[in-house]
C-alpha positions in Angstrom: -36.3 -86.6 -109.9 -32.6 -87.3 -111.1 -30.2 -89.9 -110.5 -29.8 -91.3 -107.2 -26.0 -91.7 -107.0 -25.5 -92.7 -103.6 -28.2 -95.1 -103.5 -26.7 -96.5 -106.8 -23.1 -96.5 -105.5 -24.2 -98.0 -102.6 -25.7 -101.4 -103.8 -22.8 -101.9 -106.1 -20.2 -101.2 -103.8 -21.7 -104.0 -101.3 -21.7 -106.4 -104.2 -18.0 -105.3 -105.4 -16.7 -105.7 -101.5 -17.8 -109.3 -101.6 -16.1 -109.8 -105.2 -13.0 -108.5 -103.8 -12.8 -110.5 -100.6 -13.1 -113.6 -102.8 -10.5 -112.1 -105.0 -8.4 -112.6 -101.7 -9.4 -116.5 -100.9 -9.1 -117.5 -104.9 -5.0 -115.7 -105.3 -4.1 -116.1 -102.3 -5.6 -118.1 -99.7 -6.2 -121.2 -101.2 -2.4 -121.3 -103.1 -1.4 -120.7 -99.7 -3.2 -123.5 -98.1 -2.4 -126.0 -100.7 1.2 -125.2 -100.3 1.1 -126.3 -96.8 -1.0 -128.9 -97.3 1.5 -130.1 -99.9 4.7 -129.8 -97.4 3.0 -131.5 -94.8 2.3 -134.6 -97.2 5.7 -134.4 -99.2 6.1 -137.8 -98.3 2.9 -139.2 -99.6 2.6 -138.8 -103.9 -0.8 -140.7 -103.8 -1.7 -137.7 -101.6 0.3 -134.7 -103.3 -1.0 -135.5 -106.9 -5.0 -135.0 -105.8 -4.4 -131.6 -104.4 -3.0 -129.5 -107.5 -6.4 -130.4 -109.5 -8.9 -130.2 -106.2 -6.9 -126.6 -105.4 -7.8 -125.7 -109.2 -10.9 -126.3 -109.3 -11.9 -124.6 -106.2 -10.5 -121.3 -107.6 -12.4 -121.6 -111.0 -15.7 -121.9 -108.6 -14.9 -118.4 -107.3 -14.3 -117.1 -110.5 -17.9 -118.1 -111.2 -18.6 -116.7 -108.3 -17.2 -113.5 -108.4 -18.7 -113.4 -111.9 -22.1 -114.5 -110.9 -22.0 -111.5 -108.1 -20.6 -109.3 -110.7 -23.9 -110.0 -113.2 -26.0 -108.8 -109.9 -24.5 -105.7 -110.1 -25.0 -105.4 -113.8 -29.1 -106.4 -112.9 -28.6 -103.6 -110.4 -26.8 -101.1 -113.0 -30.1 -101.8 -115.4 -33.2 -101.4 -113.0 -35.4 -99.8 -115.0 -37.4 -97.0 -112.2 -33.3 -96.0 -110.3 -31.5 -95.8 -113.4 -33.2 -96.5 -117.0 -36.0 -94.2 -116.6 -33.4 -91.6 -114.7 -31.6 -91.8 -117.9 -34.0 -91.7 -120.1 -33.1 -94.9 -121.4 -35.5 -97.4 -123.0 -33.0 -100.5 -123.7 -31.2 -102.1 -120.8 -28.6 -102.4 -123.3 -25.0 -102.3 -120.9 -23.1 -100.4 -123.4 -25.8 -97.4 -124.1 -26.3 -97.5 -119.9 -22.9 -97.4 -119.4 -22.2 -94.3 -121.7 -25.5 -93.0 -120.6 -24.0 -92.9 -117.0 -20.6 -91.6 -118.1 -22.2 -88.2 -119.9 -25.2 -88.0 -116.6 -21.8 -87.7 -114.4 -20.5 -85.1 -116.2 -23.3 -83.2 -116.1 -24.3 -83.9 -112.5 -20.3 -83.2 -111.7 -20.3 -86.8 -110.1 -17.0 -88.8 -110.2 -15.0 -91.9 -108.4 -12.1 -92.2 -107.4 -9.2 -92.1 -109.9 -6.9 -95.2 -110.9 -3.5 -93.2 -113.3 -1.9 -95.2 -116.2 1.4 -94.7 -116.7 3.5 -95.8 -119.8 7.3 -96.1 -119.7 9.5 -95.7 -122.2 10.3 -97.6 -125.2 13.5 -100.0 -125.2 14.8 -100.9 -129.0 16.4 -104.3 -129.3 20.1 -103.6 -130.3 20.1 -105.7 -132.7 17.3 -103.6 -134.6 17.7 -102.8 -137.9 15.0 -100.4 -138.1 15.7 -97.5 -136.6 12.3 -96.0 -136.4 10.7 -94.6 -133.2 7.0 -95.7 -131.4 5.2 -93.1 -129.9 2.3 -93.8 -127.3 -0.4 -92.2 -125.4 -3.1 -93.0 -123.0 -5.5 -90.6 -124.2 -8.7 -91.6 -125.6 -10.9 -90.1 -128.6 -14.5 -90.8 -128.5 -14.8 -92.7 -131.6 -12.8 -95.5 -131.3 -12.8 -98.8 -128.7 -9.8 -98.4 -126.1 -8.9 -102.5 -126.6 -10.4 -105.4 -126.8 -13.8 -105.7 -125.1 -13.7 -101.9 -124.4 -16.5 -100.3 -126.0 -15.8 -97.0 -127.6 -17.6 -93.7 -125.8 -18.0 -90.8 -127.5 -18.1 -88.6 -124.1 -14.1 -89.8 -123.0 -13.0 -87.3 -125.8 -10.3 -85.9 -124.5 -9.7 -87.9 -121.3 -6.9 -90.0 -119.9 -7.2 -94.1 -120.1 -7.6 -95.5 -116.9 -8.6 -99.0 -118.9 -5.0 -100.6 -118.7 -4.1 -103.4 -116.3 -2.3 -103.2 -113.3 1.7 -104.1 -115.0 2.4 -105.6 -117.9 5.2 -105.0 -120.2 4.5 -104.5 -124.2 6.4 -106.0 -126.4 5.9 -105.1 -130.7 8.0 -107.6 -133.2 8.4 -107.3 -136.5 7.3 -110.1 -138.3 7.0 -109.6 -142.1 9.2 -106.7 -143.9 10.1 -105.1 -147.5 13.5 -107.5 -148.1 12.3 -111.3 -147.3 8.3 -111.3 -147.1 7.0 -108.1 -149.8 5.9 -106.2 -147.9 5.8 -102.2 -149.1 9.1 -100.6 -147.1 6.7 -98.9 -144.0 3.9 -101.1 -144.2 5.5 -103.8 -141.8 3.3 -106.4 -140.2 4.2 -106.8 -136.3 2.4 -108.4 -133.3 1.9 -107.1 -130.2 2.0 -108.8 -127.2 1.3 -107.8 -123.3 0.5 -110.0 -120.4 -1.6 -113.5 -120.7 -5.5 -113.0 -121.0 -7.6 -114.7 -118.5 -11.3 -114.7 -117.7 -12.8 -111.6 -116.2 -12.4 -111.3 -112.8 -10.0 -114.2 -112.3 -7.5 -114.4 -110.2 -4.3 -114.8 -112.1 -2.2 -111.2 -113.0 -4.3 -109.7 -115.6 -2.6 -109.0 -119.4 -3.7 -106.9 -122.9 -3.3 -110.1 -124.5 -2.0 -110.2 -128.0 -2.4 -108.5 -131.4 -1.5 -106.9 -134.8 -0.9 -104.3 -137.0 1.0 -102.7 -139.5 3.8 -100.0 -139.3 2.0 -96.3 -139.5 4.1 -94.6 -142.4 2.4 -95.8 -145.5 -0.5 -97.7 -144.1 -3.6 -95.3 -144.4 -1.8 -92.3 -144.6 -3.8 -89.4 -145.4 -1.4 -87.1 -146.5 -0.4 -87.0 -150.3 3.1 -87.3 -151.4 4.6 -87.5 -147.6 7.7 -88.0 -148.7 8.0 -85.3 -151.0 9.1 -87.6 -153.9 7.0 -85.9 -156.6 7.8 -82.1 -157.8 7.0 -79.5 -160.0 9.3 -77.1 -160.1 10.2 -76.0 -156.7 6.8 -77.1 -155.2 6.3 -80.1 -153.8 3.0 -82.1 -156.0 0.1 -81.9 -153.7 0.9 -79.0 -151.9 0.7 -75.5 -151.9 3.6 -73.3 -151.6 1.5 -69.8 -150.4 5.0 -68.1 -149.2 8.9 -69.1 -149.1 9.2 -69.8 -152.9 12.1 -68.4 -153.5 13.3 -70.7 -150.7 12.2 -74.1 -151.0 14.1 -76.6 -153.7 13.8 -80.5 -154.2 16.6 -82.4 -152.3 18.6 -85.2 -153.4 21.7 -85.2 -150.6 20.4 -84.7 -147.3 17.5 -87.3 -147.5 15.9 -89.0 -144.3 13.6 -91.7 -146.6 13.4 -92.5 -150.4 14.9 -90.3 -152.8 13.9 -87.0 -152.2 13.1 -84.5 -149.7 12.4 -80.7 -148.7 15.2 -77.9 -148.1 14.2 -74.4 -147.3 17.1 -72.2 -146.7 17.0 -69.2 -144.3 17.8 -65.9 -145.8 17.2 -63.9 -142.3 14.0 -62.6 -143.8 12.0 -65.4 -145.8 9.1 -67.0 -144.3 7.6 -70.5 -145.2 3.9 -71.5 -145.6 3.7 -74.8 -147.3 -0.1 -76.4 -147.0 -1.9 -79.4 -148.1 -6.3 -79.6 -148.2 -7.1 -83.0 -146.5 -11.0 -83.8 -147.1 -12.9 -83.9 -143.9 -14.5 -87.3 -146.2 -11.3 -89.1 -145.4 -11.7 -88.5 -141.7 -13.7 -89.1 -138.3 -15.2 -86.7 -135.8 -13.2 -87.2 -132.6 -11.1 -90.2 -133.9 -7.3 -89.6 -132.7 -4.7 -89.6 -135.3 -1.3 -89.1 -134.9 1.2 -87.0 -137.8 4.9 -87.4 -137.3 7.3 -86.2 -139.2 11.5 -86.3 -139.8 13.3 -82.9 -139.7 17.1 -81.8 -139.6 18.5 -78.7 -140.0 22.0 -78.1 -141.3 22.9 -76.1 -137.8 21.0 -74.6 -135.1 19.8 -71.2 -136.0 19.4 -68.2 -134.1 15.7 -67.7 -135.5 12.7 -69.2 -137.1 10.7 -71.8 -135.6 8.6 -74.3 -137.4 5.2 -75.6 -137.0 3.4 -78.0 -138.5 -0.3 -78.3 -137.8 -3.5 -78.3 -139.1 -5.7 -75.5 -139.9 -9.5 -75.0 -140.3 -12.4 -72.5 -139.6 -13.3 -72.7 -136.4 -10.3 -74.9 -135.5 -7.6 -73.5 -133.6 -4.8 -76.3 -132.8 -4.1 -77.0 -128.8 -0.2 -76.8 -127.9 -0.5 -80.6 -127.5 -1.7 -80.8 -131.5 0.9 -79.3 -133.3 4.8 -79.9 -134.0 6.2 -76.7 -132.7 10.1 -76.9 -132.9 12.0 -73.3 -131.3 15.2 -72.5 -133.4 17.1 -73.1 -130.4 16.2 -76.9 -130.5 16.3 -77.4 -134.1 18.0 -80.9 -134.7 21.3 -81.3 -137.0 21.0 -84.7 -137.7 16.9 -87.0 -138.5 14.8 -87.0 -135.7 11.5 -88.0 -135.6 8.6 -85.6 -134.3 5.3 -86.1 -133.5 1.7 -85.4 -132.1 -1.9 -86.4 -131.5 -4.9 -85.0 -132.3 -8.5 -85.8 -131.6 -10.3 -84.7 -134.5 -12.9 -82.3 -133.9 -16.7 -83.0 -133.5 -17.4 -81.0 -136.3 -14.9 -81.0 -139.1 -14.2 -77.6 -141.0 -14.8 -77.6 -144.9 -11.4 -75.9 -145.2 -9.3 -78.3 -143.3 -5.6 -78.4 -144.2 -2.2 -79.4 -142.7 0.2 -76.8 -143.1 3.8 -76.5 -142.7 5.0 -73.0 -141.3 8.8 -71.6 -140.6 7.4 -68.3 -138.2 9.9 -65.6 -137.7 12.5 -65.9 -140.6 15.2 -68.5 -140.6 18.8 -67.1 -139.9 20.8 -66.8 -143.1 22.6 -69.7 -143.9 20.6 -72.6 -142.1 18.9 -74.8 -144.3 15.7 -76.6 -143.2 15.3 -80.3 -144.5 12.0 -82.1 -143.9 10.9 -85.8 -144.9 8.4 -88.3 -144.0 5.4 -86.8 -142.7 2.7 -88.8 -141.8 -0.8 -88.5 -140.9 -3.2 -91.3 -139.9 -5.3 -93.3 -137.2 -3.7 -94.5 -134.3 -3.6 -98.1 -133.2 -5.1 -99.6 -129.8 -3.8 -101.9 -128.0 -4.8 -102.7 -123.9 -6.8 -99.5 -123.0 -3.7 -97.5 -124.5 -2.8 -96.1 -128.2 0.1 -95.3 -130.3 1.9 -94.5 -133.9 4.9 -97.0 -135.2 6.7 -95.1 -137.6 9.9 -95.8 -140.0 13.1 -94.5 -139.1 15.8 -94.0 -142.5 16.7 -97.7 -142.1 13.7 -99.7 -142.7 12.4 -102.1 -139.8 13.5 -106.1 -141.0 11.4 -109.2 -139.6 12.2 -109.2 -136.0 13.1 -105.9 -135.3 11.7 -105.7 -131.2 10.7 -103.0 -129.1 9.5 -103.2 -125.8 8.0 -100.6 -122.8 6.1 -101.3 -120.0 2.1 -100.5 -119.1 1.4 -99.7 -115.6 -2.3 -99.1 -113.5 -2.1 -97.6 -109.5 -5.6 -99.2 -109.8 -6.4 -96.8 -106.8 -10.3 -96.2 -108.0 -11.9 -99.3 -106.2 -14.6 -98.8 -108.5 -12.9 -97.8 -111.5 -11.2 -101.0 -111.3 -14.2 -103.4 -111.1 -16.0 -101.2 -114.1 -13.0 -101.7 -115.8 -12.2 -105.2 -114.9 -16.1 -106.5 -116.0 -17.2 -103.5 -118.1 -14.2 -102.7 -120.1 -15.5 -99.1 -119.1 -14.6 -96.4 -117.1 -16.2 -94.0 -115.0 -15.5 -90.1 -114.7 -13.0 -89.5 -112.3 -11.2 -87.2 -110.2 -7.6 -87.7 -108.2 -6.7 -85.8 -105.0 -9.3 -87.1 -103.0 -12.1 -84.7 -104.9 -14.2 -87.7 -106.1 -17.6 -87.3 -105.2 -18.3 -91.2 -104.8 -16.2 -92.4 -102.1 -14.9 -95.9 -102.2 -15.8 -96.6 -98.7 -18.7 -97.6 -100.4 -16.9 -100.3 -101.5 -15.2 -101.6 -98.5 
């Protein structure tokens, strides 16, 4: 026997049509009727005042309601001879089922209908005096939760959030820094802030809610000496220098953070391997981390890329996980790189990050690097992201903003999101396999 998805898909997606229609009669129908209800009796304030708390309460029964309809379909989800013995399941547990069902999908090639998260770009308050940069993404890992209330699944590795809420916008402030509070300079505490948080299934706009964390420089960084404030000689302490000796020097000028930083100077045939052993102890399988980095070059040469990215035996680094700057687009003044990685499910013994200029630099351009990083990403609202430093160090409320955005398309995604904090495997394109007529 296997898995009976249409018979499944099919029981829910009754109960899920009659959630929605009250979705319907608790945002909009009953405002609406009150409304009139109110402008007919304008002149009557005995009669006004009793229909404000009489209209609220009838929309707090269908939220119990829709809940109580939506713990059907959870009874449904767990009945033990369609689904737990299908699954091979012992425990009703929701969270083992609802992982259970994610991988069975997968390997069946079953899928619903996709909902696509989008995330805008970050706005800096001009009045910032950090000049740092946040960098976000809506893929998951499968060893962390998405958000609060979304369980963590080790089988979305790899795949895109669709566990965000319809619109919201984010907004991070700074609210204890290095000059007035003690912090350590990169170890800011902020806030994060989307949309109010209301009851599952109400039927207000849905928001992330609030939250903290710390900037991502110096908190829980994995890499040693980052800043390349240490030396001996003309290697960097921590690191190996395998090629480019002859090339690399301690800077004290050109400086993006703290006191010291790395120049390499082209010579039009000197290459640069500069690596660093980070113990697979430090680390988790299929966590996603995030490793920025601040680079300038003194002009824009005709050759030498670089790439920074880690290295390991059986590890070969996607075009996505690596820091791969052309000499054509090397910058002359800071900027800020970066990019995520989902650590592999089995971590080599000989992982290291390693810092590479390929093809050598042209004569005359010197290299300068700063402020690498390496470390966890936050997660915020179904989404993640890495808050980094800039050369001017964020100050207590420094404020950045971007918006969060959900199509919500997946009529099923959407109520697994909505009471699950869980999504399903999906396709787009109209090549989901589970159609949300079901639902209708």
């Amino acid at each position: 026997m296997a898995l009976n998805y249409t018979n499944l898909f099919t029981d829910i997606g009754a109960i899920i049509a009659e959630i929605n229609s009250y979705q319907t009669m608790a945002g909009t129908t009953l405002p609406g009727d009150r409304d009139t209800l109110e402008a007919d009796l304008a002149g009557f304030l005995v009669c006004t005042s009793r229909l404000k708390p009489l209209y609220d309460a009838m929309q707090k029964h269908f939220i119990s309601l829709r809940q109580g309809l939506a713990q059907i379909a959870t009874l449904r989800l767990q009945d033990k001879e369609t689904v737990l013995d299908e699954l091979s399941l012992i425990s009703n547990d929701t969270t083992g089922l609802l992982r259970a069902l994610y991988r069975q999908m997968g390997l069946d090639s079953e899928s619903v209908d996709r909902s696509t998260v989008t995330l805008g770009s970050a706005t800096y308050a001009g009045a910032n005096n950090g000049n740092g940069k946040v960098f976000t993404s809506k893929v998951l890992d499968g060893y962390s939760s998405p958000g609060n209330g979304m369980p963590a699944c080790q089988h979305y590795n790899g795949a895109d959030s669709e566990l965000c809420v319809p619109s919201e916008t984010i907004t991070m402030v700074c609210t204890a820094d290095s000059e007035m509070d003690g912090r350590q300079e990169g170890s800011e505490s902020w806030t994060i802030q989307g949309g109010p948080s209301f009851p599952k299934l109400g039927w207000q706009d849905e928001g992330s809610g609030s939250g903290t964390f710390s900037t991502f420089n110096n908190q829980g960084s994995l890499v040693n000496n980052k800043d390349f404030e240490t030396w001996s000689t003309n290697t960097p302490t921590g690191w190996t220098l395998t090629t480019g000796a002859a090339g690399v020097t301690k800077e004290s000028t050109t400086i993006f953070r703290g006191t010291y930083a790395l120049k390499f100077a082209g010579n039009a045939s000197l290459l640069l391997d500069l690596n660093q052993a980070v113990s697979p102890s430090r680390l988790k399988a299929r966590q996603r981390y995030m490793l920025s980095l601040a680079v300038k070059a003194s002009g824009v040469p005709a050759a030498g890329n670089l790439v920074v990215k880690f290295t390991g035996t059986g590890y070969t680094a996607a075009s996505s996980e690596k820091i791969d700057i052309a000499a054509g687009s090397m910058p002359t003044s800071w900027t800020l790189y970066n990019c995520f990685i989902n650590l592999p499910s089995v971590l080599p013994s000989d992982w290291k990050l390693s810092i590479t200029v390929t093809g050598p630099l042209s004569n005359g351009t010197n290299l300068f690097l700063d402020s690498i990083c390496f470390a966890p990403v936050r997660w915020h609202g179904g989404f993640n992201f890495g808050l980094v430093s800039g050369s001017s160090p964020w100050l207590r409320g420094d404020r950045i903003t971007f918006t969060v955005a959900n199509d919500a398309a997946g009529t099923f995604q959407e109520f697994f999101r909505r009471w699950f904090g869980f999504q399903l495997v999906s396709a787009g394109g109209g090549g989901e396999t589970i159609d949300d007529a079901l639902a209708a």
